[in-house]
C-alpha positions, 0 to 999 in steps of 0.5 A, a space after each residue: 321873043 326879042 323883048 322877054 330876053 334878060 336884059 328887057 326884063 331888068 329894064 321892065 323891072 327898073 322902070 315898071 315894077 315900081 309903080 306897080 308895087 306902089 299901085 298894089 300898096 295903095 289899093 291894099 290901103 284903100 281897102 283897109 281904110 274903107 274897111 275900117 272907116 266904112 264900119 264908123 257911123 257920124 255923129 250925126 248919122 247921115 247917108 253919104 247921099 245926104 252929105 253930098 246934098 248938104 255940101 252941095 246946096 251949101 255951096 249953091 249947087 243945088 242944080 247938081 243931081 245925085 245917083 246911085 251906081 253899082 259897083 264898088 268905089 265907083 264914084 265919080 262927078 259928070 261935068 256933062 250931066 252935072 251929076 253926082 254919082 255914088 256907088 252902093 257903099 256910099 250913098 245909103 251908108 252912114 259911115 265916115 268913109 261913106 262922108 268922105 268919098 261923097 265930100 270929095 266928089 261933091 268937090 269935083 262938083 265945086 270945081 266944075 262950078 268954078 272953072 277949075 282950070 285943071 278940072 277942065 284941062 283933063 276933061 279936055 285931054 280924056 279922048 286923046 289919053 283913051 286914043 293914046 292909051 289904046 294905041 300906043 301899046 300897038 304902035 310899039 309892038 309894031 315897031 319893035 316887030 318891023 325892026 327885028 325881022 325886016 330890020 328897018 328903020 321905019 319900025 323905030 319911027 312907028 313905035 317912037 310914034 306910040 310912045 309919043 302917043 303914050 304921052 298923052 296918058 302920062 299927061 293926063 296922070 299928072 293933070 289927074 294929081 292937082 285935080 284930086 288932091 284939090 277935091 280932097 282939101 275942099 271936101 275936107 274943109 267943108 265937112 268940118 266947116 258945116 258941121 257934119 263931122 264932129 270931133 276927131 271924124 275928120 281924122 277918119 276921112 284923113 285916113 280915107 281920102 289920103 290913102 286915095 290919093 296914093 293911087 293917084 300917085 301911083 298911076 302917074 308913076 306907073 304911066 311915067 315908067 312905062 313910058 321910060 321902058 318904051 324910050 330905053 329899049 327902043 333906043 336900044 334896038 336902034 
């Protein structure tokens, strides 16, 4: 097909091939520091659930429920509901790892709380980056095809219209960015600030939360490559 010849194929490794290797590096990271980390108990041996419930009452959250999830690393913070969930490798464990995550979550919590304008800005853009996400893939195809058969302009302007659908995805990477590097500085001030860590632990959850972000990172230059990709060979077949 048109967009597997040789020349779309440098363009795909130019832009694309970067974010994806950088998203594999830092999954690779993630996983070598839960893995290391999750092995660590705390000094004061308690349960990720357990930190989560210091940290929030701490703050006055004490509204703010607390549920286990399956899954792995499937943690995460429901504005709606105000709850807090955390997967099986963190809310029984007593691990540093398991502190870590439940902390920064627990900072998502604090966020919402506050009115954290980025935290309510990509909540606000999470329907419009799923719609562009799942559309947009099928716009550019659209347009790509109806400009190489019927050779029409039309099909430029349909996938110009997916990828400014894409955009919205890209959009919400970057808003993603300061939301989570924020929940991170906040979980790690408080657990050393409330005791809960002791010593160099904290340097553990470093390692944890700081690798994380990498894959943060990585999807929003994954998301702005692609987008690139869409703009150069569709500006090209024009």
């Amino acid at each position: 097909m048109f967009y597997m010849n040789p020349s779309m194929m440098m363009y795909w490794a130019i832009f694309t091939l970067p974010g994806m290797l950088l998203a594999l590096w830092a999954q690779s990271r993630v996983k070598s520091a839960f893995n290391t980390y999750g092995k660590v108990r705390t000094m004061q041996n308690v349960t990720g659930a357990e930190v989560a419930r210091a940290l929030l009452d701490s703050q006055g959250l004490y509204g703010v429920d607390i549920e286990p999830i399956k899954g792995n690393l499937t943690d995460h913070y429901d504005p709606r509901g105000k709850v807090l969930r955390l997967s099986e490798g963190v809310y029984g464990q007593r691990s540093i790892a398991a502190a870590g995550i439940a902390a920064h979550e627990m900072g998502h919590a604090i966020q919402d709380s506050q009115n954290y304008a980025a935290l309510g800005l990509r909540s606000a853009f999470v329907p419009a980056a799923n719609f562009g996400s799942r559309t947009a893939p099928m716009l550019v195809s659209a347009g790509f095809m109806i400009l190489f058969f019927m050779k029409s302009d039309i099909g430029y302007y349909v996938a110009m219209g997916g990828v400014l659908l894409f955009g919205l995805s890209v959009i919400f990477t970057l808003i993603t960015l300061p939301v989570e590097f924020n929940a991170s500085k906040r979980a790690k001030g408080l657990l050393v600030s409330n005791g809960i860590l002791i010593g160099d632990e904290i340097k553990g959850v470093n390692k944890v939360l700081d690798a994380a972000a990498w894959t943060y990172v990585a999807a929003a230059i994954t998301a702005i490559g692609q987008m690139l990709y869409y703009l150069t060979i569709l500006n090209r077949r024009r």
